[in-house]
C-alpha positions in Angstrom: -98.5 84.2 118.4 -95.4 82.8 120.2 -91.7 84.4 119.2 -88.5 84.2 120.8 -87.8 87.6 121.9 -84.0 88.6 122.8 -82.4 92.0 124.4 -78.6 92.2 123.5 -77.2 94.7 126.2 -73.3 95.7 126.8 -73.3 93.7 129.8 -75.3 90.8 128.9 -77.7 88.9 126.1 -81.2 87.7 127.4 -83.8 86.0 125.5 -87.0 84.4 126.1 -90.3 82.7 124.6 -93.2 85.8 124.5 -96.9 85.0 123.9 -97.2 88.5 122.0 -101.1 88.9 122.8 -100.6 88.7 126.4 -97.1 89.6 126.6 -96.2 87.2 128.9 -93.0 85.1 129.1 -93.6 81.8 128.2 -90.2 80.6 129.9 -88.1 82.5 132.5 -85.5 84.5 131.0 -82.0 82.8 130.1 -79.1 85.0 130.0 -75.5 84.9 128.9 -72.9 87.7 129.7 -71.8 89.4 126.3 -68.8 88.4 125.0 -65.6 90.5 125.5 -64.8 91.6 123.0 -68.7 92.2 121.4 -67.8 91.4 118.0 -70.5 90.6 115.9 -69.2 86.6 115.5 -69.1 86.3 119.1 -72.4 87.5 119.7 -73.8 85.8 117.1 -72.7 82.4 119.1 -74.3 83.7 122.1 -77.5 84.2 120.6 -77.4 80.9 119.1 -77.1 79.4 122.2 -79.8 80.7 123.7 -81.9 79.4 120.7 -80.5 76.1 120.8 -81.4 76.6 124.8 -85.2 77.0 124.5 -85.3 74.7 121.5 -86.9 77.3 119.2 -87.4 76.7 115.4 -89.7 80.0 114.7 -89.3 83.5 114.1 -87.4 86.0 116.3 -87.1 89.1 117.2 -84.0 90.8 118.8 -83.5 94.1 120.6 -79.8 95.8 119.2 -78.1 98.8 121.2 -77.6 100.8 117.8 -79.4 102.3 115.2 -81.2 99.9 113.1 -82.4 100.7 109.1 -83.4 97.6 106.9 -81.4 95.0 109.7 -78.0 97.0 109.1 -76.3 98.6 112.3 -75.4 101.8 111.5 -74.2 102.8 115.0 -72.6 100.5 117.7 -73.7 101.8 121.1 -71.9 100.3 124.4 -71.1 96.8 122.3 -67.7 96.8 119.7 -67.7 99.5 117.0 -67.1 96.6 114.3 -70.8 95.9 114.1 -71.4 99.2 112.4 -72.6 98.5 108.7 -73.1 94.6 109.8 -76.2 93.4 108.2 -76.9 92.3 112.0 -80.9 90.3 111.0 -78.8 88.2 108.2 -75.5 87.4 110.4 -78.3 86.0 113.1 -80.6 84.2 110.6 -77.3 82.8 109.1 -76.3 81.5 112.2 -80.0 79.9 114.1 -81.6 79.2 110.3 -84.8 81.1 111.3 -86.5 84.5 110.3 -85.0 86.8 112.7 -86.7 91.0 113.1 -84.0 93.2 114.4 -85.0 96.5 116.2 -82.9 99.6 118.1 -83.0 98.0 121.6 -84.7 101.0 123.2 -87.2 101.4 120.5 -87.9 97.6 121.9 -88.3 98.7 125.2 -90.7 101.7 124.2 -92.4 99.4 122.2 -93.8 96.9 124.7 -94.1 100.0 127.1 -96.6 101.6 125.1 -98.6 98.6 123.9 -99.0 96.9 127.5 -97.5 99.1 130.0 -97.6 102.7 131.2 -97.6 104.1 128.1 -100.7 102.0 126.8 -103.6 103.7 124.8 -102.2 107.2 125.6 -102.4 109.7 122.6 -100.1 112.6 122.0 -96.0 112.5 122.0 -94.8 109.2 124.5 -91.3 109.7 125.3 -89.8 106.5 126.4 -85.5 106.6 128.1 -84.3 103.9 130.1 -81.5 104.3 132.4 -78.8 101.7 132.4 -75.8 100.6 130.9 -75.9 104.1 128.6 -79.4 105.8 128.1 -81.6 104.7 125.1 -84.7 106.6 124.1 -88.1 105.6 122.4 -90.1 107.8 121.2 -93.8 107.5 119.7 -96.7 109.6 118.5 -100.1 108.6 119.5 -98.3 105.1 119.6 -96.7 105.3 116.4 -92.8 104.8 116.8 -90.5 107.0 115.2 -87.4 104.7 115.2 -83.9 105.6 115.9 -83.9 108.2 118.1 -80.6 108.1 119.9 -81.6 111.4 122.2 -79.1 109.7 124.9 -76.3 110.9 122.9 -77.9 114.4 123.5 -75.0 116.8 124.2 -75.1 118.2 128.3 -72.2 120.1 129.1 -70.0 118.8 126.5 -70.9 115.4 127.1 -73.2 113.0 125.7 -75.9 112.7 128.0 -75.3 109.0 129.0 -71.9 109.9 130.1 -73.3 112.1 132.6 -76.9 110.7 133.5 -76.8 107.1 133.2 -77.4 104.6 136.1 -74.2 103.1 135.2 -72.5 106.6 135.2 -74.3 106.7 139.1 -72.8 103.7 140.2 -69.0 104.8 138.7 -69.0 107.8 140.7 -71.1 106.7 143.1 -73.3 109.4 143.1 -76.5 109.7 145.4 -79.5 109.9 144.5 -79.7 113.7 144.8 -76.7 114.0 142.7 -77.6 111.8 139.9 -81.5 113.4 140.0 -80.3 116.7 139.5 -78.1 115.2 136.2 -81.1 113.3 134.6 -83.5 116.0 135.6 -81.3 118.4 133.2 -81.4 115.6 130.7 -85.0 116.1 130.8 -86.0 119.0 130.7 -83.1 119.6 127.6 -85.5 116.6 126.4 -88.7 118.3 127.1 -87.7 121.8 125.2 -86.7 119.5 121.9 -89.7 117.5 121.7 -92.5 118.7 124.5 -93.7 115.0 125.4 -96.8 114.6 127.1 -95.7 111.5 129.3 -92.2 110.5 130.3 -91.4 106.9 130.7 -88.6 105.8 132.6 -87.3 102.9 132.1 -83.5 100.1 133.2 -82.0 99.4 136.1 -82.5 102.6 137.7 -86.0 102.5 137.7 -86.1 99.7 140.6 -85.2 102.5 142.7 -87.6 105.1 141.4 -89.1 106.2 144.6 -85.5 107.4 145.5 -85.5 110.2 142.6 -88.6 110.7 141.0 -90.0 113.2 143.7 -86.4 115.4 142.4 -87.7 115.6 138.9 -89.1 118.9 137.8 -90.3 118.6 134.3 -93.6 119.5 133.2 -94.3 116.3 132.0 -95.7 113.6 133.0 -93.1 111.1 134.7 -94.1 107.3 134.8 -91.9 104.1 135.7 -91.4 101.5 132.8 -93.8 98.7 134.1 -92.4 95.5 132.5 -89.2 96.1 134.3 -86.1 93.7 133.0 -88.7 91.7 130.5 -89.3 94.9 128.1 -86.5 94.1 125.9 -87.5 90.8 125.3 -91.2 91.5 124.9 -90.9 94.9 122.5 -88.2 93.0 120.3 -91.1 89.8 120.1 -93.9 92.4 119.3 -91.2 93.8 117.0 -92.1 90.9 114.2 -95.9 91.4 114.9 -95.2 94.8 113.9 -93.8 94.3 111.1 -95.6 91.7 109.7 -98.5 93.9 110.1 -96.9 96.4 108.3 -97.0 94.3 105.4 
């Protein structure tokens, strides 16, 4: 099946056509800065645009940095605070007149991860945390997803964990890599006593770079790079409404 998949982020909004047996983009990826301010009208205009751009007239899936239950935002993470209790599915099918799935954007990420990428066909307890503009977190049980996890709001010395341990909190304070490993390696292994995963998946921008950090990581887990890179979003949010119409 063929569905628009789209990754809203706090820096920009990305979308493209996914064939969700192969997982492959069907288009290369167009992508439109978010608005400033994120409010919910603005990015609703965005993501119509990039419908109108790839001409699509079929259902769609769409990756939201926030806690998602029945399409309502519950939190607003890294995009404006007026999106919380937006029913965020039925302001985007108002606005492109098609079906649209929406899913926690990190759940989207974990989601194509561990159907086709380096979480695929492992059993046990997946954890899936991808490093950008905050830290999201995915995490499924012998590759069933228990959605809404938020673990990047984890408190580490008095902070939420993405305020310390994300890549864009690396980049703020331009921290090197040693610096920054020894903060997500904390993150971790605070991770690891919580929930005991048998595989870590990392995942975001960071991840480019992983053979500048990884070897610093201590956990006992295993530690994996996300394989689909920048297209996860896009791909987990499509597979997102084969999910759920399997579900039915």
């Amino acid at each position: 099946m063929q569905v628009l998949g789209i990754d809203i982020g706090g820096t920009g909004i990305k979308g493209a056509p996914v064939d969700t047996d192969t997982g492959k983009l069907l288009a290369p990826r167009f992508r439109i800065l978010t608005p400033s301010p994120s409010k919910p009208t603005a990015v609703a205009e965005v993501v119509a645009k990039i419908v109108s751009h790839f001409d699509w007239h079929a259902p769609i899936g769409c990756g939201f940095p926030g806690v998602i239950q029945e399409g309502v935002a519950l939190t607003a993470a890294n995009i404006d605070k007026s999106w919380i209790k937006t029913n965020v599915a039925d302001l985007f099918s108002r606005a492109i007149n098609c079906p649209v799935r929406v899913i926690n954007d990190a759940d989207a990420a974990g989601l194509s991860e561990v159907t086709m990428g380096a979480g695929k066909g492992r059993k046990g307890t997946v954890l899936v945390v991808t490093l950008g503009t905050g830290i999201g977190s995915a995490m499924f049980r012998d590759g069933f997803l228990l959605p809404n996890s938020e673990f990047g709001h984890l408190m580490i010395r008095g902070k939420d964990a993405e305020q310390r341990a994300s890549d864009a909190v690396r980049q703020q304070k331009d921290l090197s890599w040693k610096e920054w490993a020894k903060r997500l390696d904390e993150y971790l292994h605070a991770m690891e006593a919580l929930v005991w995963p048998d595989l870590i998946i990392l995942g975001g921008g960071a991840v480019k770079y992983y053979d500048r950090f990884a070897h610093r990581l201590t956990v006992r887990a295993e530690v994996a790079p996300a394989l689909l890179g920048n297209e996860a979003g896009i791909v987990g949010a499509a597979l997102a409404v084969m999910a759920a119409r399997t579900a039915r």
